[in-house]
N, C-alpha and C positions, 0 to 999 in steps of 0.2 A: 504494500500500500504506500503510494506516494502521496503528495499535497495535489499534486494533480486529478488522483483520481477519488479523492476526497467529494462527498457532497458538498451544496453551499453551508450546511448546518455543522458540518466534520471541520473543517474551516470555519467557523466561526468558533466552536467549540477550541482548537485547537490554537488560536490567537488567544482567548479570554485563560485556554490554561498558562498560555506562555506566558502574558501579562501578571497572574496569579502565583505563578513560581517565584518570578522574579524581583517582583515586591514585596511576599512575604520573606525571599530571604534561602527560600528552598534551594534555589539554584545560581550560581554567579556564575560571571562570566568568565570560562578559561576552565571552570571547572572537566575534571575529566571525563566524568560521567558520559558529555556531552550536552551541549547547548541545542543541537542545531534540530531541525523539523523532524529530522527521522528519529532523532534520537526520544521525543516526547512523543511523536506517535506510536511510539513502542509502547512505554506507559499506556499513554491512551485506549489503543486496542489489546493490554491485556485487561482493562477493568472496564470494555464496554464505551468507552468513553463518558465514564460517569468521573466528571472533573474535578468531586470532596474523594473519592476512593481512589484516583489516578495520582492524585498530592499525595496521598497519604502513603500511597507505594514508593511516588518517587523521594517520599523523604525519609521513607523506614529505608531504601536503598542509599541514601546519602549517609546516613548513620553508621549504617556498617561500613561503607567506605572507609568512612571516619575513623571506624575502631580498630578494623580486622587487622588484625596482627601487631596490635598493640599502637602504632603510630600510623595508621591507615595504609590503603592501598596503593597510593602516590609512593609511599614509603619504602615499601613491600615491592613493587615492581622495578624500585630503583635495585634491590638488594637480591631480587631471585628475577634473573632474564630467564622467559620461558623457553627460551631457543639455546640458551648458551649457558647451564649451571654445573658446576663436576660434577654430580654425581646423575645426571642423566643418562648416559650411558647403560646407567646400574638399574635405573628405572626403570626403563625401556623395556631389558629384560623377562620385568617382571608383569607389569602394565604399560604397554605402550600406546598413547596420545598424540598425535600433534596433526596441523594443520597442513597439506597439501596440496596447492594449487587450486584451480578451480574447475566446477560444471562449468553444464552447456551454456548457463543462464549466467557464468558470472559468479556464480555462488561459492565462496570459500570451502572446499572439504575437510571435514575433520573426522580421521581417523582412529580407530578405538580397536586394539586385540587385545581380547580377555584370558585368551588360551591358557599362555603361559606364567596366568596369576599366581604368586606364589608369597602374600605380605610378610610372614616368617622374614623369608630369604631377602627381600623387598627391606626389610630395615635394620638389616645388617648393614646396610649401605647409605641409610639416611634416615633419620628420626621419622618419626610420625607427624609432628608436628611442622615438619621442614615439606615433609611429604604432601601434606594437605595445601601448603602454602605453593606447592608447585600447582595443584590440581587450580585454587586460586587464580593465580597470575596468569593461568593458560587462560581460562572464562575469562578474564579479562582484556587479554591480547584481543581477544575477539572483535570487542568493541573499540579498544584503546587503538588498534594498529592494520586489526586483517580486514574488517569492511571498510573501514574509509579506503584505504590500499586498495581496496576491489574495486571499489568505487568510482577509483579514479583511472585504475585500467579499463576498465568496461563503458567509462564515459556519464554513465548513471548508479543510480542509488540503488546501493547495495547494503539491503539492512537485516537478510538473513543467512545461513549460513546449510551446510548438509551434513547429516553424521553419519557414518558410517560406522556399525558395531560389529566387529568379527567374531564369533563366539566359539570358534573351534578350536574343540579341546576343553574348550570351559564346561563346568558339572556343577552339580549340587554344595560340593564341597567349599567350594572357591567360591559360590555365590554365599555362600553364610561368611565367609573372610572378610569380601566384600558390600558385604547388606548396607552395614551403617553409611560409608565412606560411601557410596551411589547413592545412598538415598540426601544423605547431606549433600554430595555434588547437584542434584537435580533440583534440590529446594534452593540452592543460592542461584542455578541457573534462571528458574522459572520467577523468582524474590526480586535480585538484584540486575538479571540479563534478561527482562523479559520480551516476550518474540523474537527473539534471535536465532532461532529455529527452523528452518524452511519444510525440513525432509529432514526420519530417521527410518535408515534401512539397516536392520539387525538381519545379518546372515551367517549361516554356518549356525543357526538354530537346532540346539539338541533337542532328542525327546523329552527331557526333561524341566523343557523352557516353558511350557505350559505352565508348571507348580511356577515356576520363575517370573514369568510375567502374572503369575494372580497375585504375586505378591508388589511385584513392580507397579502396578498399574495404578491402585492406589493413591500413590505417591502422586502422580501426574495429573495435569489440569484435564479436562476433556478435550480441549483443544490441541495440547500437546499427543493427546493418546489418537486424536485424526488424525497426525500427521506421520506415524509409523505403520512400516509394510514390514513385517515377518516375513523374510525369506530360509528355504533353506539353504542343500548346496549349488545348483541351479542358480545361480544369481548372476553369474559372468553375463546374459544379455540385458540383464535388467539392468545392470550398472552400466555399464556401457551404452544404455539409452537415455543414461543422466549424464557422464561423463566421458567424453572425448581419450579415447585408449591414449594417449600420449599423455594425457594429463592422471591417468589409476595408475599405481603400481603393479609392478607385473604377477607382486604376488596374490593381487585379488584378478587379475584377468587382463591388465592392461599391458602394456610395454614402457610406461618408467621406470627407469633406476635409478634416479638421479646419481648418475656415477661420475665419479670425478667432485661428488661433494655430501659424502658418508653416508651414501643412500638415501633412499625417497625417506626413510624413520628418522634422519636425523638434520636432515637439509634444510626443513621448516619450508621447502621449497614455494612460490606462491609472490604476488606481485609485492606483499607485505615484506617477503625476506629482501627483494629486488631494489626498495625502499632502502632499506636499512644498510645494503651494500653501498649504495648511493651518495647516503649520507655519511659513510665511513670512507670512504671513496674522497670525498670533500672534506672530510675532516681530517685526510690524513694530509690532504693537499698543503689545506692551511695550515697544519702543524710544520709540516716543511716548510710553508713560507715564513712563518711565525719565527723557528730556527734558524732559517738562513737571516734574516734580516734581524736578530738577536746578535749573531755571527758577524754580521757587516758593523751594526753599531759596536761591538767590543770592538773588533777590530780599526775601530775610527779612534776610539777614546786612548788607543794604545792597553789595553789591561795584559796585554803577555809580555811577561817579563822572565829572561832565561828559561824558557821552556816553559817555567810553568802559568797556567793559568788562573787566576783570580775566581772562584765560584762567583756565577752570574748574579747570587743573591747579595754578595757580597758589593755589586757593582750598584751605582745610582744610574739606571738608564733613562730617568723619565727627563 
């Protein structure tokens, strides 16, 4: 849903919430949450566009912003990069996560294998609490970096996303491991991320997913529960009539590897990672310019004497 295909009532609605946030204080400008159209009409169309219960979401969502993980999420995303923390490697292992490139439509994919869940083994290698704060920061990259990033490759607004849940190999055992950790992951999705969702295609569905999803479903809004298709192992055309074979990994049915940059699991590959090359790309520029012309100025003022050099802190350059 864009502003464009809004009624004239959904727009008006949609100004008087904007006006409403902003003057009580809900929302400032810069904030990360997000300011812009897409980002309150996600609010909006999860409470109906009822404008006292759409406040009240997006400010129980500011809240936690605020708090989660002691000095909020600003904080928290500075200190754990979704794409880049040591001990991901180790994670991956055990539950592997991460974002993908995109569909036919644009859409950011996020992939999920449950297979090889194993938390025991999973926090030998990173706390719990360090563990949750990844699952965190990814939910967040979402909004924070992977849809505007889509966004702005595809030319329009890009304000949901696709999941993709692999479940082979997963059982009964590994879903009681993981009960609490999915069911808190899908409450701060649907709380603090809401509509972000486009399509969720669960494949590699055991016999035993039945018990699994009665228990799962619960959990989930009914709007979220329309937007998932149970498949089993038969799924390679059905993905492939979402996503373009060069953009899936080869190990669901496509031909990516991203090779030459530690595989499609750890590439983060996606116009999002493309961005961030970008700006590293330009910061490393100006870092060299930064140095050389640090370089020219000692070199003007005289500070090398007999070989050795004066520490630059030590110099007045201003």
């Amino acid at each position: 849903m864009t502003v464009s295909s809004l009624t004239p009532q959904e727009k008006e609605t949609l100004e008087v919430f904007r006006k409403q946030v902003f003057d009580e204080e809900i929302l400032r400008e810069g904030d990360s949450v997000g300011t812009d159209d897409a980002t309150l009409l996600r609010f909006l169309r999860a409470r109906k566009f009822s404008l006292n219960e759409s406040k009240k979401m997006l400010q129980n969502c500011q809240q936690w912003r605020k708090t989660i993980g002691g000095d909020g999420i600003d904080a928290l995303y500075r200190r754990i990069d979704p794409y880049d923390y040591p001990e991901r490697g180790d994670v991956f292992k055990s539950w592997s996560m991460y974002f993908h490139k995109t569909d036919k439509k644009g859409r950011p994919v996020n992939l999920q294998f449950f297979g090889g869940l194993n938390l025991p083994e999973l926090y030998k290698h990173i706390t719990p609490q360090k563990h949750w704060e990844t699952i965190v920061v990814n939910a967040d990259s979402l909004t924070r970096e992977v849809l505007p990033a889509a966004s702005r490759a595809t030319g329009k607004v890009i304000h949901q996303g696709i999941v993709i849940v692999d479940l082979k190999g997963f059982g009964l055992s590994q879903f009681w491991q993981v009960k609490s950790l999915a069911q808190a992951s899908f409450q701060i999705s649907q709380d603090y991320f809401p509509e972000t969702m486009g399509q969720l295609l669960i494949i590699n569905a055991p016999s035993s997913f039945t018990f699994i999803w009665g228990m799962i479903k619960p959990w989930l809004a009914k709007e979220t529960v329309e937007k998932v298709d149970i498949l089993g192992s038969n799924y390679r055309e059905v993905l492939l009539g979402v996503i373009d074979a060069e953009n899936l990994p080869v190990i669901l049915g496509g031909t990516c590897t991203c090779e030459g940059e530690g595989g499609c699991e750890l590439s983060g590959a996606g116009p999002w990672m493309d961005e961030r090359k970008e700006r590293k790309k330009e910061g490393s520029i100006k870092d060299l310019e930064k140095t050389e012309e640090v370089a020219q100025r000692q070199n003007a003022i005289g500070i090398e004497h007999n070989g050795l050099v004066t520490h630059p802190i030590d110099v007045d350059l201003s």
